[in-house]
C-alpha positions as a Markdown table, in Angstrom:
| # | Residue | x | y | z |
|---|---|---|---|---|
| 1 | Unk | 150.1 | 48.8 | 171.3 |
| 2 | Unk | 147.6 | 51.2 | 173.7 |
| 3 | Unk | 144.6 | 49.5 | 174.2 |
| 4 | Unk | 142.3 | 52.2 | 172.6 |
| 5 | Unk | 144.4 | 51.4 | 169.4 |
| 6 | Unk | 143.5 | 48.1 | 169.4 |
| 7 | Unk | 139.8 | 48.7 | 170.3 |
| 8 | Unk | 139.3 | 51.0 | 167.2 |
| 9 | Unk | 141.4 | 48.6 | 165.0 |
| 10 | Unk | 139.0 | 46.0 | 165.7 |
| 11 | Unk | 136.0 | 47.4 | 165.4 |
| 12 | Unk | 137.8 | 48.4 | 161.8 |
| 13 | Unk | 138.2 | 44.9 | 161.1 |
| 14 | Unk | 134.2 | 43.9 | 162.2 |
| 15 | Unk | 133.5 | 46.6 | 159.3 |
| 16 | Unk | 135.7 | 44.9 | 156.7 |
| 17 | Unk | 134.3 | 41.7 | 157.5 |
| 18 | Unk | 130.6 | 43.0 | 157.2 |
| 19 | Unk | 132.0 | 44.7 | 153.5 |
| 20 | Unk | 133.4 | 41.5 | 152.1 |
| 21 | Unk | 130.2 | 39.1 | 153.4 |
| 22 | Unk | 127.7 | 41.6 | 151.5 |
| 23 | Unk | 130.6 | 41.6 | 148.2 |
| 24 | Unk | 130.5 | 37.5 | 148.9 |
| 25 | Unk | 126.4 | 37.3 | 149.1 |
| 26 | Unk | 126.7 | 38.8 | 145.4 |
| 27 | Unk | 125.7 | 37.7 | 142.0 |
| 28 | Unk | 128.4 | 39.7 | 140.4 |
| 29 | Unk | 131.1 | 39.9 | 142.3 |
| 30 | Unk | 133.8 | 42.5 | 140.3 |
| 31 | Unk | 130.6 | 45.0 | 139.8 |
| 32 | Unk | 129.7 | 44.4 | 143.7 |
| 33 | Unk | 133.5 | 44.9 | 144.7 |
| 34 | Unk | 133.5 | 48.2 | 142.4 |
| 35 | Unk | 130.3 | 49.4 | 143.8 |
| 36 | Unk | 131.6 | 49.4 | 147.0 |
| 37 | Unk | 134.2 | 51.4 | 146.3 |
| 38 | Unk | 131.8 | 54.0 | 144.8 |
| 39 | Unk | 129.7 | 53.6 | 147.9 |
| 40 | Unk | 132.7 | 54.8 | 150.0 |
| 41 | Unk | 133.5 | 57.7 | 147.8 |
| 42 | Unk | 129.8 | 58.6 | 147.6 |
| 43 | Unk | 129.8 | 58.4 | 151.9 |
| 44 | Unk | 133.3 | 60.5 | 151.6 |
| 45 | Unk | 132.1 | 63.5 | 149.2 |
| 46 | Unk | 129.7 | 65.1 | 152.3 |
| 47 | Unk | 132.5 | 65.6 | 154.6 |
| 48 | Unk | 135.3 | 67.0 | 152.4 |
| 49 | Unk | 134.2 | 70.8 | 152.5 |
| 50 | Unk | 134.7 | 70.1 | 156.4 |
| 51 | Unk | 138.4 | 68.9 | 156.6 |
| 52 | Unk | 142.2 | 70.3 | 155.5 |
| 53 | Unk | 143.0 | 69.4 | 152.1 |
| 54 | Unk | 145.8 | 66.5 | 152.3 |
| 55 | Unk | 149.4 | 67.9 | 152.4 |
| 56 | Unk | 151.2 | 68.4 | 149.4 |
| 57 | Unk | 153.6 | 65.5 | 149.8 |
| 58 | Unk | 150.7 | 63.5 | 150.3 |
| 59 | Unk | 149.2 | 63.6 | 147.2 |
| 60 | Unk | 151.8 | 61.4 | 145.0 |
| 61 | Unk | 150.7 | 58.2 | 147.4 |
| 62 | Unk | 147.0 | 58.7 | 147.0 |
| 63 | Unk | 147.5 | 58.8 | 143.3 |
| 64 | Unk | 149.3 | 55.7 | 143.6 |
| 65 | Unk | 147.2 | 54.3 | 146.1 |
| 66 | Unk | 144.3 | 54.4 | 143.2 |
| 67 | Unk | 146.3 | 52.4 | 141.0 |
| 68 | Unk | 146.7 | 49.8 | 143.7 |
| 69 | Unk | 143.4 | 49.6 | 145.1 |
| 70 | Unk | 142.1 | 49.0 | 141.4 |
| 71 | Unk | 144.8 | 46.3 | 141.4 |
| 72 | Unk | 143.4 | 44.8 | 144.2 |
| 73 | Unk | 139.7 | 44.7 | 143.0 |
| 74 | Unk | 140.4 | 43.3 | 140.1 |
| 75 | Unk | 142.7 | 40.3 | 141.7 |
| 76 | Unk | 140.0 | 40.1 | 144.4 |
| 77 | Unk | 137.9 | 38.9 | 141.3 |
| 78 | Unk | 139.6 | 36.7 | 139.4 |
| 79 | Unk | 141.3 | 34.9 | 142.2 |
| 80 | Unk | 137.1 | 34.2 | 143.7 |
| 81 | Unk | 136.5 | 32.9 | 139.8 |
| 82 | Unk | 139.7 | 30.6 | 140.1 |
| 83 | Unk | 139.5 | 29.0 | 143.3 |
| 84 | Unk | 137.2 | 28.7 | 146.6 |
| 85 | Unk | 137.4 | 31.7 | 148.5 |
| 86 | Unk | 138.0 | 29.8 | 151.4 |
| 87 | Unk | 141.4 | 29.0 | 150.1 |
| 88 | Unk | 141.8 | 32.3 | 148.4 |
| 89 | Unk | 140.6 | 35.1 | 151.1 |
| 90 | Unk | 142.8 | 33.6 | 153.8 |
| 91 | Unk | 145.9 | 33.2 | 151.7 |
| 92 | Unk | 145.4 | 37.0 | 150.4 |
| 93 | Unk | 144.9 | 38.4 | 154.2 |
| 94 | Unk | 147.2 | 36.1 | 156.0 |
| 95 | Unk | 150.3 | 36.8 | 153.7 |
| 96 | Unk | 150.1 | 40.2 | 153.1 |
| 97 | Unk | 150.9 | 40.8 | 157.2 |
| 98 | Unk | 153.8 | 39.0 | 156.5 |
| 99 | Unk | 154.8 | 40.7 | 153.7 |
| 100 | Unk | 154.5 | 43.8 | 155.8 |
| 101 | Unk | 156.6 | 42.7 | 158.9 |
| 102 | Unk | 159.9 | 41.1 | 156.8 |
| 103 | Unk | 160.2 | 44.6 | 154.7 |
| 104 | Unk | 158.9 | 47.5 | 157.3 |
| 105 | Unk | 162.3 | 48.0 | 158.8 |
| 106 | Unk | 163.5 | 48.5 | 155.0 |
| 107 | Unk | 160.6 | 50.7 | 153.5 |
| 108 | Unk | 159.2 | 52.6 | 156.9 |
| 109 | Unk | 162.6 | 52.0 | 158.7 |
| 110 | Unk | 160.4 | 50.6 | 161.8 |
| 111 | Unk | 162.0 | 47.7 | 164.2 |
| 112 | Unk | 159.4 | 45.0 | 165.5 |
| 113 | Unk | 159.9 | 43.5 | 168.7 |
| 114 | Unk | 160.0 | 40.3 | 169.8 |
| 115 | Unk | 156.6 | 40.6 | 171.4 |
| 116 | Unk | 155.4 | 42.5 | 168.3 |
| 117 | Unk | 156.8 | 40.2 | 165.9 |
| 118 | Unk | 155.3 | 37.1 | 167.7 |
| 119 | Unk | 152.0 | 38.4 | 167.7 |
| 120 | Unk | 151.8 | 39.0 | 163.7 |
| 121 | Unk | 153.2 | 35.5 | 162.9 |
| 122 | Unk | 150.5 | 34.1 | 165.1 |
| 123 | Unk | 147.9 | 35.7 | 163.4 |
| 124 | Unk | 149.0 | 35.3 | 159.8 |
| 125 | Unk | 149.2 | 31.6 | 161.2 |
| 126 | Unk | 145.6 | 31.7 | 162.0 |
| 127 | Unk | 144.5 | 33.1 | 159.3 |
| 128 | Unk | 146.4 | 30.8 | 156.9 |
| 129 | Unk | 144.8 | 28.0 | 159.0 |
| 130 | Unk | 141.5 | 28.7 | 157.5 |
| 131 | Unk | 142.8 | 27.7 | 154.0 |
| 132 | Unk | 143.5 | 24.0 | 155.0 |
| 133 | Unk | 140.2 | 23.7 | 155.1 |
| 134 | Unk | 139.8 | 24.0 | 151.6 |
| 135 | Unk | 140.2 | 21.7 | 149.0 |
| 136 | Unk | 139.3 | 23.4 | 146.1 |
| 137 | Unk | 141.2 | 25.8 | 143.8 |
| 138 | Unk | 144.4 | 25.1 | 142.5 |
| 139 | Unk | 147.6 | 26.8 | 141.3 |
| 140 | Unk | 145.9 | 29.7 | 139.3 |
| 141 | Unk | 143.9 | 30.8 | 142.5 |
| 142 | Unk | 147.2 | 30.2 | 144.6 |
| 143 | Unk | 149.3 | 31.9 | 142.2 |
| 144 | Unk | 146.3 | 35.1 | 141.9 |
| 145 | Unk | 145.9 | 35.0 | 145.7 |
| 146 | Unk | 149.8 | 35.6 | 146.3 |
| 147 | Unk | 149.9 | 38.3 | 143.6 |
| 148 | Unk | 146.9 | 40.4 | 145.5 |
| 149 | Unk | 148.8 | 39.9 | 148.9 |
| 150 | Unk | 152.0 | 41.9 | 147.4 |
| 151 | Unk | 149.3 | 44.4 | 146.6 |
| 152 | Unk | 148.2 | 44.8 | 149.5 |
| 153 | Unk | 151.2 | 44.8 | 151.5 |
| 154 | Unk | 152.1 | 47.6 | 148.8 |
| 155 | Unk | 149.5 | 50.0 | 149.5 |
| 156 | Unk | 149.6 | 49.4 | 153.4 |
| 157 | Unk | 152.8 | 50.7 | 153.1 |
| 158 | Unk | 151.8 | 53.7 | 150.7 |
| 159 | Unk | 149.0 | 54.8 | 152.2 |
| 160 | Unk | 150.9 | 53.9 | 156.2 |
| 161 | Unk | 153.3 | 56.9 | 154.8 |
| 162 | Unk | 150.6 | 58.8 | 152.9 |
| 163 | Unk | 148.6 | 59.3 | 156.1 |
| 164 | Unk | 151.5 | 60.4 | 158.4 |
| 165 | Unk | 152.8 | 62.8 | 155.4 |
| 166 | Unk | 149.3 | 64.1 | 155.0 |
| 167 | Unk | 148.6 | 66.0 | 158.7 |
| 168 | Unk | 145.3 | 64.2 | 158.7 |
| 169 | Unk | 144.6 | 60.7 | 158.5 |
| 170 | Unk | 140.9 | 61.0 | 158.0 |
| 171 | Unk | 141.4 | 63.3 | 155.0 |
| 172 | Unk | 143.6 | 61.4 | 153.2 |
| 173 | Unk | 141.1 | 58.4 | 153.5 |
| 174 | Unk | 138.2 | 60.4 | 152.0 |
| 175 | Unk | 140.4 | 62.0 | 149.4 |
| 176 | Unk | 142.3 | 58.5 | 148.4 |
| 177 | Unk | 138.4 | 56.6 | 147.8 |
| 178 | Unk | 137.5 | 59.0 | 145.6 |
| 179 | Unk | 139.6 | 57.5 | 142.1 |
| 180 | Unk | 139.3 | 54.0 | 143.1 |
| 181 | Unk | 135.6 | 53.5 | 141.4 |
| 182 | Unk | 136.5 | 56.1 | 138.5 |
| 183 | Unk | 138.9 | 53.3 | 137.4 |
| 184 | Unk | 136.9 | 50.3 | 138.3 |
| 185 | Unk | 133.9 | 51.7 | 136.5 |
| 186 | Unk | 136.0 | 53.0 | 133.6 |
| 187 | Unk | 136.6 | 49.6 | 133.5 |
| 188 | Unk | 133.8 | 47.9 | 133.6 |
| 189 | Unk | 132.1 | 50.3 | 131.2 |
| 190 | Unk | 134.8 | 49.0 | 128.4 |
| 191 | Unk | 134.5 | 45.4 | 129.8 |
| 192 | Unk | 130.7 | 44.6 | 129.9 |
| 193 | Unk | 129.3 | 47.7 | 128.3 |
| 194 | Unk | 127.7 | 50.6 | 130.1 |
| 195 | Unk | 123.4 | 49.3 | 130.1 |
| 196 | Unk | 124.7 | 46.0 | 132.0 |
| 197 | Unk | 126.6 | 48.0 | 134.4 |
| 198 | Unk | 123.9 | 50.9 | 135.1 |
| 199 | Unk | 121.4 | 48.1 | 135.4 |
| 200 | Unk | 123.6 | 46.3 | 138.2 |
| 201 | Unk | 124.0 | 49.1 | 139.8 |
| 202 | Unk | 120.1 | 50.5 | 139.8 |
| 203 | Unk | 118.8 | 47.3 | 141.2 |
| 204 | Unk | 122.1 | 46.7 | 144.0 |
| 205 | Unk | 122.7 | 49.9 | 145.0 |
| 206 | Unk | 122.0 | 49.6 | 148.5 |
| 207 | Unk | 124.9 | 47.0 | 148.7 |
| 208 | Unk | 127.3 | 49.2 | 147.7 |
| 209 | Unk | 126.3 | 52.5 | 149.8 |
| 210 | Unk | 126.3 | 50.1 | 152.8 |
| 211 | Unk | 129.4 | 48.1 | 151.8 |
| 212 | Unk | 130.8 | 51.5 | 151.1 |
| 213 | Unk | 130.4 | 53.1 | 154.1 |
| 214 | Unk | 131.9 | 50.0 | 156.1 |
| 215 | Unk | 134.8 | 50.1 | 154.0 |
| 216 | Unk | 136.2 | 53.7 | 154.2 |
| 217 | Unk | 135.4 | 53.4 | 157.8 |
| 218 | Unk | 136.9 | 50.3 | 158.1 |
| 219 | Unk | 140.1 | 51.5 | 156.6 |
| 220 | Unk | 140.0 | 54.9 | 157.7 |
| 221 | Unk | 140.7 | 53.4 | 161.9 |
| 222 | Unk | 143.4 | 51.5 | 160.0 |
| 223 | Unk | 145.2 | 54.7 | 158.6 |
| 224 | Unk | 144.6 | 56.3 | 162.0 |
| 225 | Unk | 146.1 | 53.6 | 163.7 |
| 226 | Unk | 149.2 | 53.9 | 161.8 |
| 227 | Unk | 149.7 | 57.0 | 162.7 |
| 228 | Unk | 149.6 | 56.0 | 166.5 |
| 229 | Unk | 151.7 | 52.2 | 166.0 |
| 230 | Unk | 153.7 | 50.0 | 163.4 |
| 231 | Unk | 152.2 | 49.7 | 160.4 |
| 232 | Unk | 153.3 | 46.2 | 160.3 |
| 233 | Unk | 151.4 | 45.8 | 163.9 |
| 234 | Unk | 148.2 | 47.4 | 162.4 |
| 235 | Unk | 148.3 | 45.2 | 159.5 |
| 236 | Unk | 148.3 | 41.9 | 161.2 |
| 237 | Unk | 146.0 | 43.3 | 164.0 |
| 238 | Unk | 143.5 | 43.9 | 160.7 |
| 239 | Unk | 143.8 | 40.5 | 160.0 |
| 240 | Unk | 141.3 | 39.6 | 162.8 |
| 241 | Unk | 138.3 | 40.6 | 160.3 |
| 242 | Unk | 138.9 | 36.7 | 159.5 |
| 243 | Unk | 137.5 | 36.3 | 162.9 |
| 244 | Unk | 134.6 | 38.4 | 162.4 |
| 245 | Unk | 133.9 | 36.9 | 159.2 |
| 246 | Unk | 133.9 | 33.2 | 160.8 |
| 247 | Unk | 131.0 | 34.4 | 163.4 |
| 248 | Unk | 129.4 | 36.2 | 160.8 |
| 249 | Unk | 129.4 | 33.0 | 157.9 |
| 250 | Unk | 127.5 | 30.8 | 161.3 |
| 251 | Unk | 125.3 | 33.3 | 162.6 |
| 252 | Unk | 124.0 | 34.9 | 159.2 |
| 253 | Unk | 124.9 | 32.6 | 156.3 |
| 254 | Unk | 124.5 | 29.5 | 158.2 |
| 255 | Unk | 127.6 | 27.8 | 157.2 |
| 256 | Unk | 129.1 | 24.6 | 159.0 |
| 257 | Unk | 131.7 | 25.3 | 161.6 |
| 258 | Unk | 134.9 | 23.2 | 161.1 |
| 259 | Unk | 137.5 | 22.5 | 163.1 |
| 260 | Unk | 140.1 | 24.6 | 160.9 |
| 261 | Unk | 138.0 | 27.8 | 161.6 |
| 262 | Unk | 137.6 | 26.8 | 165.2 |
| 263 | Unk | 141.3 | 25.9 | 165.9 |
| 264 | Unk | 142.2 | 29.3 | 163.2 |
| 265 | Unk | 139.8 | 31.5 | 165.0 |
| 266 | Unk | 141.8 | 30.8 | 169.0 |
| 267 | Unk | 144.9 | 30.8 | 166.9 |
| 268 | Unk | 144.3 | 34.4 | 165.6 |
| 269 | Unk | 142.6 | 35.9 | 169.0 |
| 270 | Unk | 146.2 | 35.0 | 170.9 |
| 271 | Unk | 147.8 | 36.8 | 167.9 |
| 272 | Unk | 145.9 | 40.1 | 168.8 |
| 273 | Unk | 146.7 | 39.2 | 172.5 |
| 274 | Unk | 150.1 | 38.8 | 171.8 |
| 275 | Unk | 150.1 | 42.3 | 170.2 |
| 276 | Unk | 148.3 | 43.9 | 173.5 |
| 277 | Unk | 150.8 | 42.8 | 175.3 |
| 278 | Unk | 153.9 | 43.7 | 173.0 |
C-alpha cells in the first residue's frame, strides 16, 4: 500500500478515535452517537454547491448505506448498555476487518496477498487483544457486538463500491451523511419524545459539531483510500484508531494502562507495518 495511503488512513483513524472518546465522555450515549452524525451532515451541507453530484449508479449504495449506518448507531448503543465497552468496542472493530478480508474476493472480486493478508490478521489480533482485558459483559453484549461487526463489514463494502461507482469519493461522503441523523433523530423523536431530545441537543451541541466533523473526515480518507487500495486492506488499516484511542484514554481520561492494551497496542502497530510492507 503507497505510503501516502497509509499516512492519510491514519490520520483517518486518529479522527475516529477523537469521535468515539467525545461519544464515550457522554451522558447519553445513543443522542450523543446521533448528534454526531448530524454534526457531520451539518459540516457537509457548506461544501456540496462546490462538488459533482454523485453518479447515478452511485446513488442506490448511499441510500442503503443510510439504512446501515442507522443500524450501526443503534447497535453501537445497546451493545455499550449490555456490556463494558472495553469488551464490546474491540470485538466490533477487530471482527469486522475480518469479515471484510474472508468475503472481498466474493463481493469486490479483490485477491489479498500473503503480505496483505498477514497484516489484517495481525491487527484484528490486536485489537481483539484489548477485549481480554475485560471481564464484564456477557453473551447479550457478545452476541450485540458480533451483530454490529456484520454491519459494518456491510457498509465498508457498500460504500468501498459506492465511492469508486460515484467519480468522486469526497462527494459521495458528504451526500451519504446527510440521511444518517434524519433517521436517528426520527427515531429518537418517537423514542424519547421530541423536548428531551431538543434539550440534549441545545445544551451538547458542540459535541456533536466537533464529533461530526472528525467523523465525515475520518471516513471520508477511508472512502478515498479505497479508491487507491483493497478495501479489505483499508479496513483493517482503520482498525489502528484502537491505537489512538489507548493513548488518548491515558493521556486525557487518565485511565490505567494494562498489559493487554500494551501488548494489543505493539500487536496492532506491526499489523499496519505488515501492511506497508505488503
Amino acid at each position: 500500500m503507497p505510503l501516502d495511503v497509509i499516512a492519510l488512513v491514519l490520520f483517518g483513524a486518529l479522527l475516529h478515535a477523537i469521535w468515539n472518546a467525545l461519544v464515550k465522555a457522554g451522558s447519553e450515549k445513543s443522542l450523543d452517537a446521533a448528534m454526531v452524525a448530524l454534526g457531520a451532515a451539518v459540516v457537509a451541507l457548506p461544501f456540496l454547491p462546490f462538488l459533482p453530484l454523485p453518479k447515478s449508479d452511485a446513488w442506490p449504495y448511499i441510500l442503503v448505506s443510510a439504512v446501515l449506518q442507522f443500524a450501526y448507531f443503534q447497535l453501537v448503543a445497546a451493545s455499550y448498555r449490555a456490556g463494558d465497552i472495553g469488551l464490546v468496542y474491540p470485538l466490533m472493530r477487530g471482527v469486522a476487518p475480518l469479515i471484510v478480508a474472508a468475503t472481498s474476493s466474493i463481493v469486490v472480486g479483490e485477491h489479498l496477498s500473503g503480505g496483505a493478508l498477514a497484516g489484517i490478521l495481525t491487527i484484528s489480533a490486536g485489537v481483539l487483544t484489548l477485549a481480554l482485558e475485560s471481564r464484564n459483559g456477557g453473551r447479550q453484549a457478545i452476541a450485540l457486538a458480533l451483530s454490529n461487526a456484520c454491519v459494518i463489514a456491510s457498509y465498508t463494502f457498500v460504500d468501498g463500491i459506492g465511492a469508486r461507482l460515484s467519480g468522486n469519493a469526497i462527494s459521495y461522503t458528504l451526500w451519504m451523511a446527510l440521511l444518517p441523523p434524519v433517521l436517528l433523530f426520527a427515531w429518537a423523536f418517537a423514542s424519547r419524545g421530541v423536548k428531551p431530545v431538543l434539550k440534549h441537543v441545545h445544551h451538547h451541541w458542540w459535541r456533536g459539531l466537533i464529533g461530526g466533523a472528525g467523523s465525515i473526515a475520518a471516513y471520508g480518507l477511508a472512502l478515498w483510500a479505497m479508491t487507491k487500495a483493497p478495501v479489505a486492506t483499508v479496513a483493517a488499516l482503520r482498525e489502528t484508531a484502537i491505537l489512538f484511542a489507548v493513548v488518548i484514554s491515558v493521556i486525557f481520561l487518565k485511565e490505567r494502562v494494562s498489559v493487554w492494551r500494551i501488548a494489543a497496542a505493539c500487536v496492532i502497530a506491526l499489523g499496519a507495518l505488515l501492511l506497508r510492507l505488503a
